[in-house]
C-alpha positions as CSV (number, residue, x, y, z in Angstrom):
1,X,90.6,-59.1,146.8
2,X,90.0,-58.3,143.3
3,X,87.7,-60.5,141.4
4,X,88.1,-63.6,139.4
5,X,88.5,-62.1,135.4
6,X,89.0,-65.7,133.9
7,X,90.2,-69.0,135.2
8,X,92.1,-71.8,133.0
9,X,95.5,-73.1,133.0
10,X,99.2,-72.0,131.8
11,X,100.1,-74.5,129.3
12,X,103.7,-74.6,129.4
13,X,105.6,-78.7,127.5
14,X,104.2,-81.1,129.8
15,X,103.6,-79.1,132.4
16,X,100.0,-77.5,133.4
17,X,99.5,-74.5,135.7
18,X,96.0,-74.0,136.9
19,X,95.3,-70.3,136.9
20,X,93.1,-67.6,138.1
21,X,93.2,-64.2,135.9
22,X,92.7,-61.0,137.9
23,X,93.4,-57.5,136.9
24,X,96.9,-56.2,137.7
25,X,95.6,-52.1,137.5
26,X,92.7,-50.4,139.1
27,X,91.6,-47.1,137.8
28,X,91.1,-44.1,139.7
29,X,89.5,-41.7,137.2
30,X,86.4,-39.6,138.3
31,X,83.6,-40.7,135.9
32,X,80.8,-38.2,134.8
33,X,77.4,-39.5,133.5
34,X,74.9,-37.0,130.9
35,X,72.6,-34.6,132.4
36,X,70.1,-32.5,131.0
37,X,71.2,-29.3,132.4
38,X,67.6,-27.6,132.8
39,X,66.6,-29.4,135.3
40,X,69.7,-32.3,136.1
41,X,67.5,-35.6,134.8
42,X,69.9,-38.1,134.2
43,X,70.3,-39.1,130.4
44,X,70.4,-42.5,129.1
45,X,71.4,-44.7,126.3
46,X,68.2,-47.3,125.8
47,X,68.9,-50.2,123.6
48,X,65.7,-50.3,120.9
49,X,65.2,-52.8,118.3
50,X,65.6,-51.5,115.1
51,X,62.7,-54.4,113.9
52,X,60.4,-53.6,116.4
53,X,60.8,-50.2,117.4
54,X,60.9,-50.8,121.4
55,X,63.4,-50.7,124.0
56,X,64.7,-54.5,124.8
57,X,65.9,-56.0,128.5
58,X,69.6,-57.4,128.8
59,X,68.1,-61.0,128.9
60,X,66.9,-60.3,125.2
61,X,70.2,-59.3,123.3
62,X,72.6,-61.5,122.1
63,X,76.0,-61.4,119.8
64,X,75.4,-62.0,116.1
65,X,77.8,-61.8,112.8
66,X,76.5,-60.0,110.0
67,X,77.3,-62.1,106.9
68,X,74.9,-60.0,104.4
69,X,72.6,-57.0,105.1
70,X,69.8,-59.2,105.4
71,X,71.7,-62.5,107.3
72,X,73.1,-62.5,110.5
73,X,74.4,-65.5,112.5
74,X,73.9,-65.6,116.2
75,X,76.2,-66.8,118.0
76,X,76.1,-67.8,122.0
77,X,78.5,-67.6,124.8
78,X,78.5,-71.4,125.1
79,X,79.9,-71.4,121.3
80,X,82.1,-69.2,122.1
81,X,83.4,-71.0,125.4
82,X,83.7,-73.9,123.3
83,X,85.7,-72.5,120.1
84,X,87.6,-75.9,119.2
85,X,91.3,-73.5,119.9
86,X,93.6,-75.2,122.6
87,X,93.9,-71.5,123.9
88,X,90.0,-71.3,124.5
89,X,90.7,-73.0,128.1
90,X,94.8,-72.1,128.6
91,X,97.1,-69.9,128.3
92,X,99.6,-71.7,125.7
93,X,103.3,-70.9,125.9
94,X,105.0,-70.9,122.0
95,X,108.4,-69.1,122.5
96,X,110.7,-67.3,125.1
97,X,112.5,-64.4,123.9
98,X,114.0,-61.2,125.4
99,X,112.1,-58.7,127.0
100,X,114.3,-55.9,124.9
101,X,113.1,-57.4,121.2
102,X,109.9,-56.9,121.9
103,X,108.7,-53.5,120.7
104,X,106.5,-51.8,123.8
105,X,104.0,-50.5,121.2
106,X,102.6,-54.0,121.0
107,X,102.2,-54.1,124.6
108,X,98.9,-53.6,126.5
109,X,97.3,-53.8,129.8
110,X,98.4,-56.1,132.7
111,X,97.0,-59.0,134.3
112,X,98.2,-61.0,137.7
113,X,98.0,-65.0,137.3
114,X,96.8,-66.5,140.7
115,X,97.8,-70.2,141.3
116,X,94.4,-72.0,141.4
117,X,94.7,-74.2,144.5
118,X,97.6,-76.0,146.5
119,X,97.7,-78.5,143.3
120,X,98.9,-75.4,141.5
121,X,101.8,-74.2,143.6
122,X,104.7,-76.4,142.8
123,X,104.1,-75.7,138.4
124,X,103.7,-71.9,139.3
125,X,106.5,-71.7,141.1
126,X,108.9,-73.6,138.5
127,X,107.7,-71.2,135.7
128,X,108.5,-68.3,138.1
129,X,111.8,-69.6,139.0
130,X,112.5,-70.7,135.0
131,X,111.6,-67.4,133.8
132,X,113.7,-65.6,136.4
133,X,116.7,-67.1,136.0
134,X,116.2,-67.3,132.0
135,X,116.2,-63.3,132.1
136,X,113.5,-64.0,129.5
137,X,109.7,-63.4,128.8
138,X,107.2,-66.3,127.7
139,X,105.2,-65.2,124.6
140,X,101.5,-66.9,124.4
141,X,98.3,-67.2,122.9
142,X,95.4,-67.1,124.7
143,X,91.1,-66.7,123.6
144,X,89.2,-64.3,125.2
145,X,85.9,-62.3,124.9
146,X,85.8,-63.5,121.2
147,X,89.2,-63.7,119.8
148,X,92.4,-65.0,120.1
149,X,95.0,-63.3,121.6
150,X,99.3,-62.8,122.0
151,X,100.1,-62.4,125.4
152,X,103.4,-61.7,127.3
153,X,104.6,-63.6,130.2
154,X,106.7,-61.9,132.8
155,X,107.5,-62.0,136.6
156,X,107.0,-59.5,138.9
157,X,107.9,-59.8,142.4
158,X,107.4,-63.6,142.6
159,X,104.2,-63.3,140.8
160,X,103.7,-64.0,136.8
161,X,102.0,-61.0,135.2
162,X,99.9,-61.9,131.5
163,X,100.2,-58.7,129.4
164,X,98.0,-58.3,126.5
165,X,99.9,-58.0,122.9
166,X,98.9,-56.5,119.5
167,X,99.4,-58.6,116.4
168,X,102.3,-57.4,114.6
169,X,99.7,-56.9,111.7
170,X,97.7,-54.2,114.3
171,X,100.4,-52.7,114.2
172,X,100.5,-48.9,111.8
173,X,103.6,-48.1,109.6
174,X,104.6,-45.0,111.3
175,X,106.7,-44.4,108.4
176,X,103.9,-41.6,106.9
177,X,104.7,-39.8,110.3
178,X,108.3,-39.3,109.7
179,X,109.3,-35.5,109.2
180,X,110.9,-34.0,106.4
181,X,114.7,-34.4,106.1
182,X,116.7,-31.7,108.2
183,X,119.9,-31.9,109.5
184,X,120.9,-31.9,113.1
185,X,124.4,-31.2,114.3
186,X,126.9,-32.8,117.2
187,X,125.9,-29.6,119.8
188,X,122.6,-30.2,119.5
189,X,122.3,-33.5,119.7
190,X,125.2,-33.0,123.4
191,X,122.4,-30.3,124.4
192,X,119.8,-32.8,124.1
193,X,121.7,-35.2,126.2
194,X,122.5,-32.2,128.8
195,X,118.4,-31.9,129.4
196,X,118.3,-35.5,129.6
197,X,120.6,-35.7,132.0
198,X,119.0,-33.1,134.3
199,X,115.7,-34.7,133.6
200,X,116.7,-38.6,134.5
201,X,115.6,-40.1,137.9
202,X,116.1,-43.5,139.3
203,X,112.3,-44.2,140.0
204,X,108.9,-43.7,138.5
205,X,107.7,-42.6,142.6
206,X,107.3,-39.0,143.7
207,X,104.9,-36.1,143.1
208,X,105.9,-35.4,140.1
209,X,104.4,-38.9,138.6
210,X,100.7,-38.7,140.4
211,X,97.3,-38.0,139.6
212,X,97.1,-34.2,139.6
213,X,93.9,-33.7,137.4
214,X,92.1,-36.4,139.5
215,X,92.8,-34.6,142.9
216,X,91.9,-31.3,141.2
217,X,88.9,-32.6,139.8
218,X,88.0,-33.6,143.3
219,X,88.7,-30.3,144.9
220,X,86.3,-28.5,142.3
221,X,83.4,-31.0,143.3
222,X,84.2,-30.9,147.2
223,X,84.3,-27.0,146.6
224,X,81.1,-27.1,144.4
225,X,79.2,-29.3,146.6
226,X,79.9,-27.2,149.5
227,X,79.3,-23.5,147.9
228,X,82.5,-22.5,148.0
229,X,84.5,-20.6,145.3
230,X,86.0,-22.9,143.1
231,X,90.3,-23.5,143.5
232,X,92.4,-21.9,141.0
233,X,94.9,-22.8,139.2
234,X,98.4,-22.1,140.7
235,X,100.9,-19.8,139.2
236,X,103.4,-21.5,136.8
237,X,106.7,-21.9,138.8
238,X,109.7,-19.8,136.6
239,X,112.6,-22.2,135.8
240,X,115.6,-22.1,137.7
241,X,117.6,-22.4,135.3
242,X,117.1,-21.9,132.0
243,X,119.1,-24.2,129.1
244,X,120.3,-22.7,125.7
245,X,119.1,-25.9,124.0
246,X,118.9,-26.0,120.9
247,X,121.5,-23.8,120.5
């Protein structure tokens, strides 16, 4: 069972949805850490005061905002914990829209909402069953780890699913990035569709949407680890059929 990330409530008109937030993704990734490569000591980061010159414990460091070069205000995870915000302790519903007007850009990772308790049930459930039948997706606000938040509301097989949201002001104008003005005719835009068609599946399952580099990455340790010469890469595979696109 994963663990607990944050617990509170759903906030929702006049009715409350005790909550338990845990993380909807696990990550799979092989991690590395820094050696020094003459003789494999592990390297370090060490946290040193700049003030005193000496490495400090966990139990010594705290958050602080610096207001001037010289002035810094500490602030502590009680004040934070108690940031006078209705969304320091919920998760407050403000509109439902559709799913489609919501640009995926703005959308982040993915969190499962537990119901906290048998008091919790019957509000969970209504939410699930409003938002199903609605077709629609609550947007939120929520404060976490220091700031407030937009979240996005959504069900997923009978469970509701919190994903994180980027103010629209996080948002860059991709306009810079546009190319220069060129002109694209009818047959290549119907050979583009042609490859898209070829290319379009029903599911996001299969081998073609796994992990490769992770289960190579494994084989060359399992391989080094057991002095063994290392895999190699396999051949590329030749098309069989090759598309005059773009024309």
């Amino acid at each position: 069972m994963p663990r607990t990330i944050w617990s509170g409530a759903i906030s929702f008109g006049l009715v409350t949805v005790p909550i338990n937030v845990v993380s909807a993704t696990e990550d799979h990734s092989i991690r590395f850490h820094q050696y020094h490569l003459q003789d494999m000591g592990r390297v370090r980061v060490r946290k040193v005061c700049e003030l005193e010159d000496r490495e400090v414990s966990n139990a010594e460091i705290g958050k602080g905002y610096e207001l001037t070069k010289t002035q810094v205000i500490p602030i502590t995870d009680d004040e934070l914990r108690n940031l006078p915000l209705p969304t320091a302790k919920a998760i407050e519903i403000d509109a439902f829209v559709p799913l489609e007007s919501v640009d995926a850009i703005r959308i982040g990772e993915g969190y499962y909402l537990q119901p906290a308790g048998q008091v919790a049930a019957k509000p969970y459930k209504l939410l699930v069953q409003a938002l199903g039948r609605s077709s629609k997706v609550a947007v939120a606000k929520y404060a976490w780890s220091g700031r407030e938040r937009l979240g996005l509301l959504r069900v997923k097989d009978d469970v509701l699913v919190l994903h994180a949201m980027r103010w629209p002001d996080e948002i860059r104008d991709p306009a810079e990035l546009l190319p220069p003005p060129v002109e694209v005719s009818d047959e290549e835009i119907e050979g583009a569709l042609a490859l898209m068609d070829t290319m379009t599946t029903d599911s996001l399952e299969g081998e073609e949407f796994q992990d490769h580099y992770t289960e190579a990455m494994a084989q060359i340790i399992e391989a080094k680890r057991e002095s063994r010469p290392l895999p190699q890469a396999p051949e590329p595979e030749q098309p069989a059929q090759v598309l005059d696109w773009p024309p």
